[in-house]
C-alpha positions as CSV (number, residue, x, y, z in Angstrom):
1,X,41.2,-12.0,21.5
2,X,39.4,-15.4,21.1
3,X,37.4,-16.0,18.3
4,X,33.8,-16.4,20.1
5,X,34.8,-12.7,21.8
6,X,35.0,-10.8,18.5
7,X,31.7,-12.4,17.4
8,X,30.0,-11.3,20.6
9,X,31.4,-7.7,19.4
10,X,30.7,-7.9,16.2
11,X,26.9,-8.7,17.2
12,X,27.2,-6.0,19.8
13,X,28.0,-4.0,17.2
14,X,25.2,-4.9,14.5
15,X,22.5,-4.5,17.3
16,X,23.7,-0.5,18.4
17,X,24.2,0.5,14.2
18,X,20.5,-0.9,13.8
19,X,18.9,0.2,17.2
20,X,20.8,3.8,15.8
21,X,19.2,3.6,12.3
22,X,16.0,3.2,13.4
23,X,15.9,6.1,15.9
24,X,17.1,8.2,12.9
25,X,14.7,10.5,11.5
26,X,13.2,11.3,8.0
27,X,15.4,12.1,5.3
28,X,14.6,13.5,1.8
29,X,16.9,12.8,-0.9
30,X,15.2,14.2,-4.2
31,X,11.8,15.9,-5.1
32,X,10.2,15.4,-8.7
33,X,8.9,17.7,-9.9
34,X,11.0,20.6,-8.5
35,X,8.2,22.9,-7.5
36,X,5.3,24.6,-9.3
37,X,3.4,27.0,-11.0
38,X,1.7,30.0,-9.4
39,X,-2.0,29.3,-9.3
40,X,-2.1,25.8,-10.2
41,X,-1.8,22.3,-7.9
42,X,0.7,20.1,-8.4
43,X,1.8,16.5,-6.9
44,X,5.1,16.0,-6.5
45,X,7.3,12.9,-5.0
46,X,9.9,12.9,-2.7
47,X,12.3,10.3,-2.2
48,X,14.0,9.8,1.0
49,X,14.0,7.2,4.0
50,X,12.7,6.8,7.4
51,X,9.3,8.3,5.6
52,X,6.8,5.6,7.4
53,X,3.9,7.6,8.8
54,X,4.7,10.8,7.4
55,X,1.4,13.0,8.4
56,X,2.7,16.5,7.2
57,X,4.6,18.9,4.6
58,X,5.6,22.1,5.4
59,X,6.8,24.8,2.4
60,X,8.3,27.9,3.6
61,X,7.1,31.4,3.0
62,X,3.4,32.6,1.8
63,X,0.8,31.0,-0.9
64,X,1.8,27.7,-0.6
65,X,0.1,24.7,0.8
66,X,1.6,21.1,0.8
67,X,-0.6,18.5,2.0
68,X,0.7,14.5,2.2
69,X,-1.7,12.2,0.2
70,X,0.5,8.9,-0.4
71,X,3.5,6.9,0.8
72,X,5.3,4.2,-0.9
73,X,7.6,2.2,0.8
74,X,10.0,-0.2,-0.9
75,X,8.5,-3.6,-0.2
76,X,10.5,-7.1,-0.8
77,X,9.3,-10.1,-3.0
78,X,8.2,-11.8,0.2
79,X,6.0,-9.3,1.3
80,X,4.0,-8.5,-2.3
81,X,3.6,-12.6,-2.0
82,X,1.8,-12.1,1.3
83,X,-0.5,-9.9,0.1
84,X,-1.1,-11.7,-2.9
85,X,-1.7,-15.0,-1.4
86,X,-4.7,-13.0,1.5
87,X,-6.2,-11.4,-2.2
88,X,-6.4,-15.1,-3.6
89,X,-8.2,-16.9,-0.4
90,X,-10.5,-13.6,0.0
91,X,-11.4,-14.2,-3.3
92,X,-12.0,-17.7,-3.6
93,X,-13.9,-17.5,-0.4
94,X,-16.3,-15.3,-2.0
95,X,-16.9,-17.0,-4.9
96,X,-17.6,-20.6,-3.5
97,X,-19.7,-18.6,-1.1
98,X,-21.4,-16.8,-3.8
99,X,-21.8,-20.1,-5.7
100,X,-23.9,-22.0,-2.6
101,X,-25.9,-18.6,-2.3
102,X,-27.4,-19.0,-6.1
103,X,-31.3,-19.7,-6.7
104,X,-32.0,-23.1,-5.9
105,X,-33.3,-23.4,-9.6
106,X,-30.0,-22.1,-10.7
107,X,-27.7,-24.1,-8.2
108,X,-29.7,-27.9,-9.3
109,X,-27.1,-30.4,-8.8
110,X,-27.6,-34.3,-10.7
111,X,-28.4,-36.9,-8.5
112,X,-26.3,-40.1,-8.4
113,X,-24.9,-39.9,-12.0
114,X,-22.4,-37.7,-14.5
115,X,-23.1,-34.4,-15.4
116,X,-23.2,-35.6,-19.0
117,X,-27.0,-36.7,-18.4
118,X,-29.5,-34.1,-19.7
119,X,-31.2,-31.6,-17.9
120,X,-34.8,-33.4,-17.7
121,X,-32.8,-36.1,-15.4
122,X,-32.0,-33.1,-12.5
123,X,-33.7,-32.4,-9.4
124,X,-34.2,-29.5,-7.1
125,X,-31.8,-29.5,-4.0
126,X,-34.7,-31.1,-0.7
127,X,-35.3,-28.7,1.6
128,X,-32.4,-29.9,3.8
129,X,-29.7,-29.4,1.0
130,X,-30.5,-26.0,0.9
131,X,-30.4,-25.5,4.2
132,X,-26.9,-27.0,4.5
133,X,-25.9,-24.7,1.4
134,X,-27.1,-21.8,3.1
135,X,-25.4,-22.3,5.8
136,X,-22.2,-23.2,4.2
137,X,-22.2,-20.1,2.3
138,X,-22.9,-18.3,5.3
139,X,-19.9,-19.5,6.9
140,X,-17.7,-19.2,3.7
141,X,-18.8,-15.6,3.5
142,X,-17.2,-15.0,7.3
143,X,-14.1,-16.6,6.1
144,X,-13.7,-14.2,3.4
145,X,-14.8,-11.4,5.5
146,X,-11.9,-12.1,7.7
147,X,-9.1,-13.1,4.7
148,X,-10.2,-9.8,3.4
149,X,-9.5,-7.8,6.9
150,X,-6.5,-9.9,7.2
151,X,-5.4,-8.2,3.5
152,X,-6.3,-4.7,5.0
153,X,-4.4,-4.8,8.3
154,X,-1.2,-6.5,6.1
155,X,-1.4,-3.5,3.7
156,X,-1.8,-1.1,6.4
157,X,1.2,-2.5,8.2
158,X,3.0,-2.3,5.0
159,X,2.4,1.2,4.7
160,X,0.2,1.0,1.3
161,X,-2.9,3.9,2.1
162,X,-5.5,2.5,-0.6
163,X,-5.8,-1.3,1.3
164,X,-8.2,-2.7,-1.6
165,X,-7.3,-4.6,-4.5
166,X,-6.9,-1.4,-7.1
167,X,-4.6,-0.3,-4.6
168,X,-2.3,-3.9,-4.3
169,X,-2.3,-3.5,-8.3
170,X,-1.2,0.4,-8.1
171,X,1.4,-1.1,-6.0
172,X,3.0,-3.7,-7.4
173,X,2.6,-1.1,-11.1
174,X,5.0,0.9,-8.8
175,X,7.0,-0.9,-7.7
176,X,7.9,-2.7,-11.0
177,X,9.1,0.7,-12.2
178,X,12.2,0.8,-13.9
179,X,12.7,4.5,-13.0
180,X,12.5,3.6,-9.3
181,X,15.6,4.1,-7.4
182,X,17.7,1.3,-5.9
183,X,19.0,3.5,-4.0
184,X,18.1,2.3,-0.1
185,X,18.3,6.2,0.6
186,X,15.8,7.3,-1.4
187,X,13.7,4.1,-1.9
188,X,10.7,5.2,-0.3
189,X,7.9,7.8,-1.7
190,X,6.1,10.4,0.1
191,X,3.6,12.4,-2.6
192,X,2.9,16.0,-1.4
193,X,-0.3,17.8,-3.0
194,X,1.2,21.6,-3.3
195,X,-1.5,24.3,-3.8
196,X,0.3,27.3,-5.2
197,X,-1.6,30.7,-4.9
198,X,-1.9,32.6,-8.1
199,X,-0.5,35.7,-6.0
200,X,2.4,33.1,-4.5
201,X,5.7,34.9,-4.6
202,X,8.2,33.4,-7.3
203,X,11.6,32.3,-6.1
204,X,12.9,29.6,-4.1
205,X,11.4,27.8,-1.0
206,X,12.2,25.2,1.3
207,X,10.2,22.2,1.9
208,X,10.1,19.5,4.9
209,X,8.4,16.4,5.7
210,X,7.3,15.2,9.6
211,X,7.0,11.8,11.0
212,X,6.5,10.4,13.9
213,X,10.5,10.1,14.6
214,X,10.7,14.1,13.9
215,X,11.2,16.1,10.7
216,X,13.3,16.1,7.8
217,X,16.3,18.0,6.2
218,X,15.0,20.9,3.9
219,X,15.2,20.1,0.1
220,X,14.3,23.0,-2.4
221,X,11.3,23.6,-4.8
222,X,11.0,26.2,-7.4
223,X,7.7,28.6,-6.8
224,X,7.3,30.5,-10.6
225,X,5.2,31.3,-13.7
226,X,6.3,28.2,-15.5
227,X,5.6,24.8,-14.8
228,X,8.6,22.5,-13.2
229,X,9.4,19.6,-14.7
């Protein structure tokens, strides 16, 4: 067999295990904490893969409700950078914006010498600097409009829920976990809000996850009169 015959193979072969991987659906790996405590309403994470666009948790049996409210997926370097570097030219769009938008009083500039010279040597902005300022700013203020939709659709994409800048800094707090697995199997986070009746019978109960791709494998949670930990 020549040597550019196995490489066509072998790349064959790469394109059918990843075309196969990504047709597979959700899989749950761990749940933390194991259940909960009749009458009370606990979060609880579960680690799997395939999770993007998870929309529902079922929990088998009576007096229990399970209702997805996050997703955490396990972002690279690269891809925190990008959303980092859209926060930065949001921001500093704004604030030179912001700046050109002050009272003219406020926004005086010096004419024609260092800004070492005292105040009784500045004059007001003419008419027709302000004008230009004003329409500066106005245009500055579009430009951050747009970085900052730019920032919301990248987050989206990314799969981060809260697409503001307390939710990029929740993020990257996550992510920089040391007790997050490494684990490619159970790198991503799906957090299921579980209302547990007060009348919810004890014992053990099966929980699933659905995506777009289909739903889960069952993993087990603990229904009792003590809290899980």
């Amino acid at each position: 067999m020549s040597r550019v015959l196995r490489w066509q193979i072998g790349l064959c072969l790469v394109a059918v295990i990843a075309a196969a991987r990504a047709e597979e659906g959700p899989h749950i790996g761990y749940v933390y904490p194991a259940g909960g405590q009749q009458g009370t309403v606990v979060e609880v994470a579960i680690g799997g893969q395939n999770l993007a666009g998870v929309r529902e948790a079922y929990v088998t049996g009576d007096g229990v409700q399970a209702k997805v409210v996050g997703y955490l997926r396990n972002l690279s370097q690269g891809q925190l950078n990008q959303l980092a570097e859209k926060l930065r030219e949001a921001s500093s769009l704004r604030s030179q914006s912001a700046t050109l938008k002050m009272d003219p009083m406020a926004a005086m500039r010096m004419r024609g010498g260092a800004s070492k010279k005292p105040m009784t040597k500045m004059k007001p902005l003419s008419r027709a600097e302000m004008k230009a300022r004003r329409e500066k700013a106005g245009k500055l203020g579009l430009l951050a409009a747009k970085a900052g939709d730019q920032f919301q659709t990248l987050a989206r994409q990314l799969g981060l829920k809260d697409a503001s800048l307390r939710g990029y800094y929740v993020l990257r707090q996550r992510l920089a976990d040391p007790k997050r697995q490494p684990n490619p199997q159970i790198a991503e986070t799906a957090t299921v809000r579980l209302t547990v009746a007060k009348d919810a019978k004890p014992g053990i109960r099966e929980l699933r996850l659905r995506t777009a791709s289909g739903i889960s494998n069952s993993i087990f949670i603990q229904i009792g009169k003590h809290r899980e930990y």
